[in-house]
PAZA-253606 format. One line per 5 residues: number of its first residue (from 1); their letters; for each residue x, y, z of C-alpha. Coordinates in nm, 2 decimals. Each point is the difference from the previous one (the first is absolute). Example, Ala and Ser with C-alpha at 12.3 -4.5 7.8 and 13.67 -1.06 7.14 Angstrom:
1	as	1.23/-0.45/0.78; 0.14/0.34/-0.07
***
This chain:
1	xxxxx	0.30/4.23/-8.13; 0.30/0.20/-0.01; -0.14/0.26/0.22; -0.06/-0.31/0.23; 0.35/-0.12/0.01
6	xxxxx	0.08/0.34/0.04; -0.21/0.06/0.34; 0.16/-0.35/0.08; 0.38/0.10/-0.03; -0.06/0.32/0.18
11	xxxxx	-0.15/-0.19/0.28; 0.31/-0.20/0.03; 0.27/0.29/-0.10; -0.22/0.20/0.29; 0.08/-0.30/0.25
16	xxxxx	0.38/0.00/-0.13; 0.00/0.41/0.07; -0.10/-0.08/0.35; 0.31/-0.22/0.09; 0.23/0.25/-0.06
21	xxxxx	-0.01/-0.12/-0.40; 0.14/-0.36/0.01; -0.12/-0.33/0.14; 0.13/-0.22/0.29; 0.14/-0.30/-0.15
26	xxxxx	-0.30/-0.30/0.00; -0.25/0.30/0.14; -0.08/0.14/-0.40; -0.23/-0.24/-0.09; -0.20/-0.03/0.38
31	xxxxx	0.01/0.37/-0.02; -0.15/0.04/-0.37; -0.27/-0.28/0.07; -0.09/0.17/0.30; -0.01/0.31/-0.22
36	xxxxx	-0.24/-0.17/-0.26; -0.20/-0.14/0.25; -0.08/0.34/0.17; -0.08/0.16/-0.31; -0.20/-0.30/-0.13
41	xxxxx	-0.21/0.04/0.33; -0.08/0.34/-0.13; -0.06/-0.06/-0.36; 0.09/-0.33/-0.15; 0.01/0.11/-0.30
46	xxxxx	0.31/0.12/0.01; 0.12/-0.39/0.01; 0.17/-0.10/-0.34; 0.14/-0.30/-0.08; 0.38/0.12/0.14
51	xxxxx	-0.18/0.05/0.35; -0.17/-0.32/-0.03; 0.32/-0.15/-0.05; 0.19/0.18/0.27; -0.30/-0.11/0.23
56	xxxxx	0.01/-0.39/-0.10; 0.38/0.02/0.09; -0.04/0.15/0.33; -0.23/-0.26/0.07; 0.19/-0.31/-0.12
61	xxxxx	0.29/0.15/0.23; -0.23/0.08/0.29; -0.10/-0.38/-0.02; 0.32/-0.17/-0.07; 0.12/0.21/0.31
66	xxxxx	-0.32/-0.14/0.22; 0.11/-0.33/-0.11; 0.35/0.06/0.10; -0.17/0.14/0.36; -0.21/-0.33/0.02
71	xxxxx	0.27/-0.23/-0.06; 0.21/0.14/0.28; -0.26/-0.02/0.22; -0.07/-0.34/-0.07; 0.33/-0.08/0.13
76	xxxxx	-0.05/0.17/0.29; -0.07/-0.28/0.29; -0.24/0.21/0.23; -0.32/0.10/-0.14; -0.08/0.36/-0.17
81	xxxxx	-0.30/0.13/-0.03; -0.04/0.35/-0.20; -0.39/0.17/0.09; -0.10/0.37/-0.13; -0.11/0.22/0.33
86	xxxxx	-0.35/-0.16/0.03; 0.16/-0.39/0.05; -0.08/-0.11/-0.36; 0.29/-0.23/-0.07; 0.23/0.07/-0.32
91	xxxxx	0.27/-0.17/0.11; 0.05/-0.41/0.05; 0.32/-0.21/-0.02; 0.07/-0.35/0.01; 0.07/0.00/0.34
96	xxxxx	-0.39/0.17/0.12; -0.11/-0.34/-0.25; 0.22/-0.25/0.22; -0.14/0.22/0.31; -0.35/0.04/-0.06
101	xxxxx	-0.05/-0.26/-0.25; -0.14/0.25/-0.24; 0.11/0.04/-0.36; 0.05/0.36/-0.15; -0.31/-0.04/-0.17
106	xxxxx	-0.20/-0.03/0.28; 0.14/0.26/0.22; 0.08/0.27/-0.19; -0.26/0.27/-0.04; -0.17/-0.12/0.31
111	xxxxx	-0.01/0.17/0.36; 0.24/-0.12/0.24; -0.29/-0.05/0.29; -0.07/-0.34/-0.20; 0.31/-0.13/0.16
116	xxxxx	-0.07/0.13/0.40; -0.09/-0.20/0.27; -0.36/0.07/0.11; 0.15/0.14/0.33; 0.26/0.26/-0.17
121	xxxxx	-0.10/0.36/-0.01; -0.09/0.20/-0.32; 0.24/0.02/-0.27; -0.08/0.42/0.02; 0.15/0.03/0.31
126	xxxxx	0.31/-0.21/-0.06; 0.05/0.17/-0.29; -0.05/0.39/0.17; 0.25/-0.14/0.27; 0.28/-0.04/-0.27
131	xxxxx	-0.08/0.21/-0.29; 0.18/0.29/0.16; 0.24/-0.18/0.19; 0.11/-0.30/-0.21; 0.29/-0.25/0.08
136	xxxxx	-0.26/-0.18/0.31; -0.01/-0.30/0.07; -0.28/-0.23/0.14; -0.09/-0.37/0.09; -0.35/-0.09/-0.12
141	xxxxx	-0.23/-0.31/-0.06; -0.08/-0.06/-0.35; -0.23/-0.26/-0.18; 0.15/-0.23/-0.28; -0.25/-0.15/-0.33
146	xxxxx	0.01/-0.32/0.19; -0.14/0.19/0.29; 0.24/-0.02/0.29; 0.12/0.32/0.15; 0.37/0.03/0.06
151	xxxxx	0.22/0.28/0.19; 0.19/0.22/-0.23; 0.27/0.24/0.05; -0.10/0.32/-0.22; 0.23/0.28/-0.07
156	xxxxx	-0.20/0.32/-0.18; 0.17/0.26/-0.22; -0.14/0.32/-0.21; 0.07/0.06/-0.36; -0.03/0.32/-0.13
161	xxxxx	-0.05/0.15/-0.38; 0.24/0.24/-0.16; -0.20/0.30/0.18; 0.10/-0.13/0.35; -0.37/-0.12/0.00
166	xxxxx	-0.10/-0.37/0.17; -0.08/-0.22/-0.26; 0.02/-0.34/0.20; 0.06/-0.23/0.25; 0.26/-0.35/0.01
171	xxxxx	-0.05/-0.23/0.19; 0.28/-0.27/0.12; -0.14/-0.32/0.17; 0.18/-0.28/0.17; -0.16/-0.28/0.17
176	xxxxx	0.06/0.02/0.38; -0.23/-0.27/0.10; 0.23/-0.28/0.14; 0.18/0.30/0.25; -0.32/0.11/0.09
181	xxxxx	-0.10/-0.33/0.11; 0.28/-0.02/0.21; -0.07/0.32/0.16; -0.26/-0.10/0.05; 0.06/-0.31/0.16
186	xxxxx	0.28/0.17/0.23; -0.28/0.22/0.11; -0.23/-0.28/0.07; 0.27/-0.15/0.21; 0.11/0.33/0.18
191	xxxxx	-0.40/0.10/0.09; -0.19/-0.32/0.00; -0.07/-0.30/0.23; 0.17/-0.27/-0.23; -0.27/-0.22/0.15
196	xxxxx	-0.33/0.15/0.02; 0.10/0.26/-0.28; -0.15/0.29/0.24; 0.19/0.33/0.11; 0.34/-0.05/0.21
201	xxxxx	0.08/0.18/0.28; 0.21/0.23/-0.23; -0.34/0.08/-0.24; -0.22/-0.01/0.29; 0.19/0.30/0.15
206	xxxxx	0.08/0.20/-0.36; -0.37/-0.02/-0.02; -0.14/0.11/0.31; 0.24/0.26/0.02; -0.17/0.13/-0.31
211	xxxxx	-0.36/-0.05/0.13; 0.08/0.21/0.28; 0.17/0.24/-0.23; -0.34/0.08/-0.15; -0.23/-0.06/0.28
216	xxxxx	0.23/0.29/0.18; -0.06/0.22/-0.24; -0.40/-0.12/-0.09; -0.07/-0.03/0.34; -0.10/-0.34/-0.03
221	xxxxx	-0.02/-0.31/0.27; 0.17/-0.34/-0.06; 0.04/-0.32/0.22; 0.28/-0.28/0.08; -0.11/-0.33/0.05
226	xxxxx	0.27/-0.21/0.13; -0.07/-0.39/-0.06; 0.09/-0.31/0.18; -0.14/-0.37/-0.06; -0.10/-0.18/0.28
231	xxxxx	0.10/-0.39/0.00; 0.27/0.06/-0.27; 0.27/-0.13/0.15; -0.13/-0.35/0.09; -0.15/-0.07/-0.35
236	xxxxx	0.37/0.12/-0.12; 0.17/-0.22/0.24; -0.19/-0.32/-0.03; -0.09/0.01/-0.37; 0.32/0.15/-0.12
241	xxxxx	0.14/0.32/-0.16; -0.18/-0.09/-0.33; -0.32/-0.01/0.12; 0.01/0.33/0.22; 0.14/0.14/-0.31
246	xxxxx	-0.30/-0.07/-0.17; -0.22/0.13/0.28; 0.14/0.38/-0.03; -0.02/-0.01/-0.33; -0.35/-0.14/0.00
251	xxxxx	-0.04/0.28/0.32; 0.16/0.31/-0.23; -0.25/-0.10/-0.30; -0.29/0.04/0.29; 0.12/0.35/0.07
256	xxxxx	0.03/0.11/-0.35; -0.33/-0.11/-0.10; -0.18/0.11/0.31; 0.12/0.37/-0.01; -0.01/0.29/-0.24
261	xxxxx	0.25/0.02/-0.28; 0.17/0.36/0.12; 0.08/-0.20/0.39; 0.32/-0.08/0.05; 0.04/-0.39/0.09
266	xxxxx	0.37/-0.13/0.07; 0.15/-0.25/0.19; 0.32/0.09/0.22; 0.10/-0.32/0.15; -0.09/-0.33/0.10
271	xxxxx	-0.41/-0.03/0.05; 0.02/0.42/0.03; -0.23/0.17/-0.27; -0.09/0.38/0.06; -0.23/0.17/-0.22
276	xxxxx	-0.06/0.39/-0.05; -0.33/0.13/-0.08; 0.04/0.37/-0.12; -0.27/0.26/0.02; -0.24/-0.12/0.22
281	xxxxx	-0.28/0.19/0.12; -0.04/-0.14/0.38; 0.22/-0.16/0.20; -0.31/-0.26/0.04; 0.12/-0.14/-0.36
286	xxxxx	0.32/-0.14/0.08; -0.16/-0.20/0.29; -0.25/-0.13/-0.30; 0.26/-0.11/-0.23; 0.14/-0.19/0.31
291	xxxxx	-0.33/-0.20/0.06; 0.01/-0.04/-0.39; 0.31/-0.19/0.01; -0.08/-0.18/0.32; -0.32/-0.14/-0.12
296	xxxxx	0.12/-0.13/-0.34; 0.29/-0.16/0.20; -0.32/-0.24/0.16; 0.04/-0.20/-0.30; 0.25/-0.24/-0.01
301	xxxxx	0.32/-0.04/-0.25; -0.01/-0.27/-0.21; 0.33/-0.09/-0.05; 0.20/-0.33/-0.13; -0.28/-0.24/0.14
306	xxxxx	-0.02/0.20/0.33; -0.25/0.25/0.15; 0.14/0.26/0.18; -0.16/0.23/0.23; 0.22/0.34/0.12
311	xxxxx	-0.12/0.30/0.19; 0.12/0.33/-0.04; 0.15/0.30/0.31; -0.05/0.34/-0.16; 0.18/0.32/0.14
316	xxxxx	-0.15/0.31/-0.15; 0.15/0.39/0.04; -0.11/0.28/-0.20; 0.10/0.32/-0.15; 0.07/0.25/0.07
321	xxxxx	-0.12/-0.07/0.39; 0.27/-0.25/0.08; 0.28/0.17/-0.21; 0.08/0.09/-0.32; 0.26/-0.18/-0.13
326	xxxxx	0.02/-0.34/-0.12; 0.23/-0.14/0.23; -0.21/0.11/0.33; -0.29/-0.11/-0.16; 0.12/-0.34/-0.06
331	xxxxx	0.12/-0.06/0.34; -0.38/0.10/0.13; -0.14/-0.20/-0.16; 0.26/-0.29/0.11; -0.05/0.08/0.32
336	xxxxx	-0.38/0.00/-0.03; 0.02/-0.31/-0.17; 0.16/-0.17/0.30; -0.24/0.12/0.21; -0.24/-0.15/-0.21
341	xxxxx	0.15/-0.32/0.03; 0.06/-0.02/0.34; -0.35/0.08/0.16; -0.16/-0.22/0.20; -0.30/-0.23/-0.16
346	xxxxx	-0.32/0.06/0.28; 0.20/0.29/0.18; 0.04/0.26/-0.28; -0.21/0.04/-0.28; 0.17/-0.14/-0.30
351	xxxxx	-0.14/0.09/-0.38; 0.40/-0.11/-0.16; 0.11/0.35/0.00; 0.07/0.29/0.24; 0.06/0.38/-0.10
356	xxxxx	0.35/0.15/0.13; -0.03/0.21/0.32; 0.26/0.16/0.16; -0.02/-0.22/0.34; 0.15/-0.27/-0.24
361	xxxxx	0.37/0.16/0.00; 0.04/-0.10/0.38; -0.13/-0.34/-0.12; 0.26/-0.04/-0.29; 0.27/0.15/0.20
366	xxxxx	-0.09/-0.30/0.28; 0.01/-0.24/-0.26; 0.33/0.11/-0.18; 0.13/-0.04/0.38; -0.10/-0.35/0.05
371	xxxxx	0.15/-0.12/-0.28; 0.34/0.13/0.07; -0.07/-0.09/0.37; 0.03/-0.35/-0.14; 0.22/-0.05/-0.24
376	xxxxx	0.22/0.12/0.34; -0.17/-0.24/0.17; 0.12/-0.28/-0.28; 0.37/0.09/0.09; -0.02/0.08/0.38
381	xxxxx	-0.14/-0.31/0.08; -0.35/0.19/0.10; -0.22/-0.32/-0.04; -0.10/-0.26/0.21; -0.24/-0.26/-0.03
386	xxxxx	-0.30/-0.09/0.21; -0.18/-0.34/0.01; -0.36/-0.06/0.09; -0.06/-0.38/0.09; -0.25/-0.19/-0.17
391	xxxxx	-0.14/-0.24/0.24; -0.24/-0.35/-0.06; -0.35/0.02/0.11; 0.00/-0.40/0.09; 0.27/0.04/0.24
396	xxxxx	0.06/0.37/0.10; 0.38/-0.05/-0.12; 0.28/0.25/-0.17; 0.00/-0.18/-0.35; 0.23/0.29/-0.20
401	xxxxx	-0.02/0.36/-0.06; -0.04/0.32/-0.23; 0.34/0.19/-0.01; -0.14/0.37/-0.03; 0.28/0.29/-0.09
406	xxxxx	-0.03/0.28/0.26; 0.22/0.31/-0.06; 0.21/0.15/0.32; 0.07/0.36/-0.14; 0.28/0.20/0.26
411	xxxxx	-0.21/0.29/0.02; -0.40/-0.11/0.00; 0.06/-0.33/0.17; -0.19/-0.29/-0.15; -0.20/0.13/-0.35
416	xxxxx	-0.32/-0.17/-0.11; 0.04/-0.26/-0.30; -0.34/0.15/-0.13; 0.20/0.34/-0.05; 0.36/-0.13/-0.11
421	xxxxx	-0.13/-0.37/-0.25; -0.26/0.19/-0.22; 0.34/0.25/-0.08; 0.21/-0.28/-0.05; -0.22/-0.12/-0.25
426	xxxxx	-0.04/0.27/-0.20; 0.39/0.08/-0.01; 0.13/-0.36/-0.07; 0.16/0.03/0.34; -0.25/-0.30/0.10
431	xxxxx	0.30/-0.20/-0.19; 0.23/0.01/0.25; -0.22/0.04/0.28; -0.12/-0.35/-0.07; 0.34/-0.16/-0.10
436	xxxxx	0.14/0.14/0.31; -0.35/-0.18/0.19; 0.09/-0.35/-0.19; 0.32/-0.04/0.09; -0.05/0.16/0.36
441	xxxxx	-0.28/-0.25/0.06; 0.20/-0.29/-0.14; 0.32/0.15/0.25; -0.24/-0.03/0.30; -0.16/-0.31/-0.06
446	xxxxx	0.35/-0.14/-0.02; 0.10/0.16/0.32; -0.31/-0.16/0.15; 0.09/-0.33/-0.12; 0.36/0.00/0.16
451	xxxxx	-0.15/0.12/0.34; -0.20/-0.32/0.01; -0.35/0.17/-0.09; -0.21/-0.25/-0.17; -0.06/0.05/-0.32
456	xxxxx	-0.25/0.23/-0.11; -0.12/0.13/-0.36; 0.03/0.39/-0.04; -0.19/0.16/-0.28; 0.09/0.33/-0.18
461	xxxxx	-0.21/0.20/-0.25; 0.08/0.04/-0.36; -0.02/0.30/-0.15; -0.15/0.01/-0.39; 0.33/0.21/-0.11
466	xxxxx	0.17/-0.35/0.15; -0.23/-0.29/-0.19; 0.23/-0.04/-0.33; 0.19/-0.30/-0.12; 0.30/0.07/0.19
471	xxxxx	-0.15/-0.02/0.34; 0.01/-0.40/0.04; 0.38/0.05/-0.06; 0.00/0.29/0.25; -0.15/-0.21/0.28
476	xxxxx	0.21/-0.30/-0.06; 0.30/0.22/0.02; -0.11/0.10/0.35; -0.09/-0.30/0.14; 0.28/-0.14/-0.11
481	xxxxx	0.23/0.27/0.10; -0.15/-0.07/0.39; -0.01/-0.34/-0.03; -0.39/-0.06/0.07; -0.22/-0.21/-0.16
486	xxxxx	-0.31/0.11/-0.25; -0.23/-0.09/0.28; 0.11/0.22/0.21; -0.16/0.29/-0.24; -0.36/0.11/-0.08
491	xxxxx	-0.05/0.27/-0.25; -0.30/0.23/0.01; -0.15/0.15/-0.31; -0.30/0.21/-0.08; -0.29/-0.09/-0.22
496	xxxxx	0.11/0.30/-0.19; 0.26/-0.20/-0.12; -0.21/-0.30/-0.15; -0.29/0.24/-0.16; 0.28/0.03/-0.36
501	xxxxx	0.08/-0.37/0.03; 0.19/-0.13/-0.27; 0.22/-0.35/-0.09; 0.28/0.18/0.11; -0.12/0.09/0.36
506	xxxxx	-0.13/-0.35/0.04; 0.28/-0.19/-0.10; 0.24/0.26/0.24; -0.23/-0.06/0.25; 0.00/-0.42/-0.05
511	xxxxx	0.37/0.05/0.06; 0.00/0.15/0.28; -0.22/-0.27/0.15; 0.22/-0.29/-0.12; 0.29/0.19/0.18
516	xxxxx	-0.19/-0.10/0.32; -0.15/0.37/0.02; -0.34/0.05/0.13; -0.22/0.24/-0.14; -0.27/0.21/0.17
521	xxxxx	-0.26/0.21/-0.13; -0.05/0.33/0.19; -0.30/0.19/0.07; -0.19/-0.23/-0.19; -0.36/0.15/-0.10
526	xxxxx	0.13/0.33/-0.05; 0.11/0.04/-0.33; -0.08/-0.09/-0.35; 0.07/-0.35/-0.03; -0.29/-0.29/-0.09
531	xxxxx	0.03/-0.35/0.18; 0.18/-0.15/-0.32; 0.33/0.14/0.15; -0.05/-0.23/0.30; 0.02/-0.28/-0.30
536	xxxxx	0.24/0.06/-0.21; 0.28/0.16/0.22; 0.19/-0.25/0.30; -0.15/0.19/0.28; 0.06/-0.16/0.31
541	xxxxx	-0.15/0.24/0.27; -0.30/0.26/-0.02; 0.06/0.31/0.26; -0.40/0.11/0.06; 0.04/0.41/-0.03
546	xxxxx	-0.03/0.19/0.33; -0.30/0.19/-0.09; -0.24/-0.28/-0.04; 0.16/-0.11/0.31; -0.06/0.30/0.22
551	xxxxx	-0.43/0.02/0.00; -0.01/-0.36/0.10; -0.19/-0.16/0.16; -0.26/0.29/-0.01; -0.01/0.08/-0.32
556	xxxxx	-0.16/-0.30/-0.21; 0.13/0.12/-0.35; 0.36/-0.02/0.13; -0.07/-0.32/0.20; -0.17/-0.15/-0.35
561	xxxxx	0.33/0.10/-0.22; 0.30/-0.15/0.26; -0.19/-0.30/0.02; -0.08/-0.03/-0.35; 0.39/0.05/-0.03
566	xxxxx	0.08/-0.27/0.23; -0.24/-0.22/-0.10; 0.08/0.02/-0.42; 0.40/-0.03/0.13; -0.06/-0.32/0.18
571	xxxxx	-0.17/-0.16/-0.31; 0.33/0.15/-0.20; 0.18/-0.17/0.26; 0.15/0.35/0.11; 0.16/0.11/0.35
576	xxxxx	-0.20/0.30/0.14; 0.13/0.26/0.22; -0.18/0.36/0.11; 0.13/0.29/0.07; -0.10/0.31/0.20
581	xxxxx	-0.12/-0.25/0.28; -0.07/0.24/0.31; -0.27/-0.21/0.23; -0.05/-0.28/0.13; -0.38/-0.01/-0.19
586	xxxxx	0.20/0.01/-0.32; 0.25/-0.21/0.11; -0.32/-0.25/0.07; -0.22/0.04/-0.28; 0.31/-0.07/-0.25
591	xxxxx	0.11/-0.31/0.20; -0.38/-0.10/-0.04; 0.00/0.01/-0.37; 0.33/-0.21/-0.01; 0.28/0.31/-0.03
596	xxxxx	0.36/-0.15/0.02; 0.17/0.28/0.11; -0.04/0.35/0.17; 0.28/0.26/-0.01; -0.11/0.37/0.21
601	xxxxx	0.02/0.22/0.32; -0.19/-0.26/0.15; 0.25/-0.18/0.03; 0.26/0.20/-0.06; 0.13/0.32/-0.19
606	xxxxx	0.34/-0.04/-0.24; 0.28/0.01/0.21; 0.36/0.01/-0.02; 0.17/-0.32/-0.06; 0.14/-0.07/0.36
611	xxxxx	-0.32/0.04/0.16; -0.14/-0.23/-0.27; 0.27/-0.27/0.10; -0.11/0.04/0.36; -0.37/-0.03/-0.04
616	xxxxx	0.10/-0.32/-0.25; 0.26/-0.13/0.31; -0.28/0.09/0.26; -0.24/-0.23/-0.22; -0.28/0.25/-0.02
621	xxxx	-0.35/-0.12/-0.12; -0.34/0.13/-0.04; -0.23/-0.08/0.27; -0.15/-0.33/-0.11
***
């Protein structure tokens, strides 16, 4: 025993001798235990009961000073997390509990991966990233005992032994979740459509620009397809914002389901979607995609009670053979998709989309022109209107007249309103155009009026863009303004504006006809309507389309439908007048079936207003 002791307090006077022969204060006894423990490793019998003492009090003072450790951590708001170098946690304050909902006892001496997000990378490679480096910080997902996974702000730090060896990792979380939401949302609002939830114009480009990026350097092939619903604009203007609303998002959801999850689908404006397809292997693909879309557009929208039916114009360019950057690709594919919306139905062949060729610059360029040719026109005073005299069968007489705008441009002379009112339309320019016709035609029937002309009823056409709840106003105004009575107006509109009828449209339209308006339906048979229309809206007059008009009386088909249409009007107890009437065999068969009215070069072409006045003075009539 004494030779024990003795080995014992050499050990210890050994470990004095090796500190220059005196201890640090509060270091003698961590120094001696560590002493006894080293030599105990080698032989524990060396252990007496003085070293088993000197041990238990190194301990007691080791854990009273963890205690202390806890305790301050436990006041510490964020949440620290001690691991050893593999991610086993040693470590857990109150604050990871309040976090994580975790007690000590369940976390300590488990890995940290039980608290990742299934999406987060491997705890090895976080940790090689910041063993050497230390002092990082990150923002990670993380996953909660109740389950729901919550952004954290985590800053990692190294400890390291008395060596200068790593011995561990702490980890300081704070819940970030409620910024990151709104980061989130301020992103959603900077690169989303807030209505349809696609891509912006601002995402659409980030990520193109990308594609291209790679399909430079992969030599890779890509498309543009440049969208643009056809019949939008009535359906937005007669049913109302809400229910076009509706439509593009019912339109976008079409898109996204109908195409591959790596295309790009956004919506820049308007009824404008444009969708990039990104590593395609022929250019034959795009134009399959297109027909895609365009034949799951065949089925109607079924939206708020209504069935909505809207065609599509697609534009398509491609890279890299019509440029390699997003912007020039875009406006390709615009350009193509105007193209595609302007060909001619039983001229050109028309599938609802067009590929961009270079010819179609010129084409843009010509367009671009007409439009600011007429917004000039607006201001110089460019228009003028025409009007083609509707004449009755029974008598041969002048009974009113279509005012028709004509365009006098200073350098082209007179311009065709089949080149200028389709680009009116499609700029909003159709606006003014048609407010400057209203009040011009209201002007000129006054003028009329004081000369002593008798009085005859001028009708105008309404535009789609025109047919919302202030138009009855509108017209009043004008009439009102001029001083001429309601019956000295017609208004024209398209079937195209009845097919999206709604209460709305009927009871605009039921004021307009107790103001003392007439209304006509245009080119009736040619558009989508059913005969209910004829029912339920206050039609007065039924205009017989000139291309059922024009094969008569040779062609029995046509000769069947206009007097079909005359026939079912005079049982509704509707006026009928045709159009287009060039011969006097036309002018005979319609008279035969019991036609009220003929307008036409056979009697006459639109003409300007003083010319009207004369042939109306002169008291021209058909031949009888």
């Amino acid at each position: 025993m004494h030779g024990a002791e003795h080995r014992v307090d050499n050990v210890g006077r050994d470990n004095r001798e090796n500190h220059g022969g005196h201890d640090e204060p509060g270091n003698h006894a961590k120094t001696e235990a560590e002493a006894f423990c080293h030599a105990a490793l080698n032989n524990p019998a060396v252990l007496d009961a003085a070293a088993v003492r000197v041990l238990a009090k190194y301990c007691h003072d080791a854990h009273r000073n963890l205690r202390r450790q806890s305790l301050i951590l436990d006041r510490i708001r964020e949440s620290v997390i001690t691991m050893d170098t593999a991610g086993f946690i040693t470590g857990w304050n109150r604050g990871a509990e309040q976090l994580f909902g975790y007690s000590a006892e369940e976390a300590i001496g488990r890995n940290i991966l039980f608290l990742y997000d299934e999406d987060e990378r491997d705890f090895s490679e976080i940790a090689d990233a910041f063993l050497e480096h230390g002092g990082r910080e990150l923002e990670v997902r993380r996953r909660k005992k109740s389950g729901e996974v919550f952004w954290a702000s985590l800053l990692l730090s190294v400890t390291h032994d008395e060596d200068g060896e790593l011995a561990g990792i702490i980890g300081y979380f704070n819940d970030i979740t409620e910024r990151k939401q709104t980061e989130e949302r301020i992103h959603a609002l900077a690169y989303h459509d807030p209505l349809t939830g696609l891509a912006n114009r601002a995402l659409l480009f980030k990520l193109v620009d990308q594609g291209l990026a790679v399909g430079r350097r992969n030599d890779m092939s890509g498309a543009l397809l440049f969208i643009d619903l056809n019949r939008f604009k009535p359906i937005n203007d007669t049913l109302g914002h809400t229910i076009g609303d509706q439509l593009l998002v019912e339109f976008g959801r079409l898109l996204s389901v109908t195409l591959r999850s790596e295309d790009v689908v956004a919506r820049i404006g308007g009824d404008e979607f444009v969708i990039c397809l990104f590593d395609i292997a022929r250019s034959e693909h795009a134009g399959l995609v297109a027909q895609k879309i365009l034949a799951a557009l065949e089925t109607p929208f079924q939206i708020a009670g209504h069935e909505l039916r809207v065609g599509a114009a697609i534009g398509i360019s491609l890279f890299p053979r019509d440029g390699n950057k997003t912007e020039t690709l875009l406006a390709a594919a615009d350009i193509a998709m105007y193209r595609a919306k302007n060909i001619t139905p039983g001229v050109e062949e028309n599938e609802g989309y067009v590929y961009y060729a270079e010819d179609m610059n010129q084409r843009a360029a010509e367009r671009l022109k007409i439009e600011a040719g007429l917004r000039h026109a607006l201001e110089r005073d460019e228009l003028l209107l025409f009007y083609q005299p509707k004449v009755a069968i029974v008598d041969g007489r002048i009974v009113g007249a279509e005012a028709l705008v004509r365009w006098r441009h200073p350098e082209r002379g007179m311009v065709s309103p089949g080149e200028f009112i389709p680009v009116a339309e499609e700029t909003g320019l159709i606006l003014q155009i048609s407010d400057w016709v209203l009040n011009e035609a209201c002007a000129q029937s006054r003028r009329w009026r004081d000369g002593g002309l008798a009085p005859l009823c001028i009708s105008i056409n309404l535009s789609a863009r025109e047919f919302n709840p202030k138009l009855p106003a509108r017209i009043g105004a004008a009439l009102a303004r001029h001083g001429i009575p309601p019956t000295a107006l017609d208004l024209e509109i398209t079937e195209g504006m009845l097919m999206n009828s709604s209460e709305e449209v009927i009871a605009m339209m039921a004021e307009l006809s107790a103001m003392g308006l007439t209304l006509s339906l245009d080119d009736f048979g040619t558009g989508y309507s059913s005969l209910s229309y004829l029912r339920r809206f206050p039609i007065d007059t039924l205009k017989i389309d000139r291309s059922f008009v024009i094969d008569i009386p040779h062609d029995e088909s046509a000769g069947a439908i206009a007097s079909a249409i005359v026939s079912m009007s005079k049982r509704l107890k509707h006026r009928v007048i045709a159009e287009g009437v060039e011969t006097i065999e036309q002018l005979e068969f319609l008279g035969a079936h019991g036609c009220d009215e003929i307008q036409g070069y056979y009697f006459s072409p639109p003409v300007p207003p003083e010319k009207f006045e004369a042939m109306v003075r002169e008291d021209k009539r058909l031949p009888v």
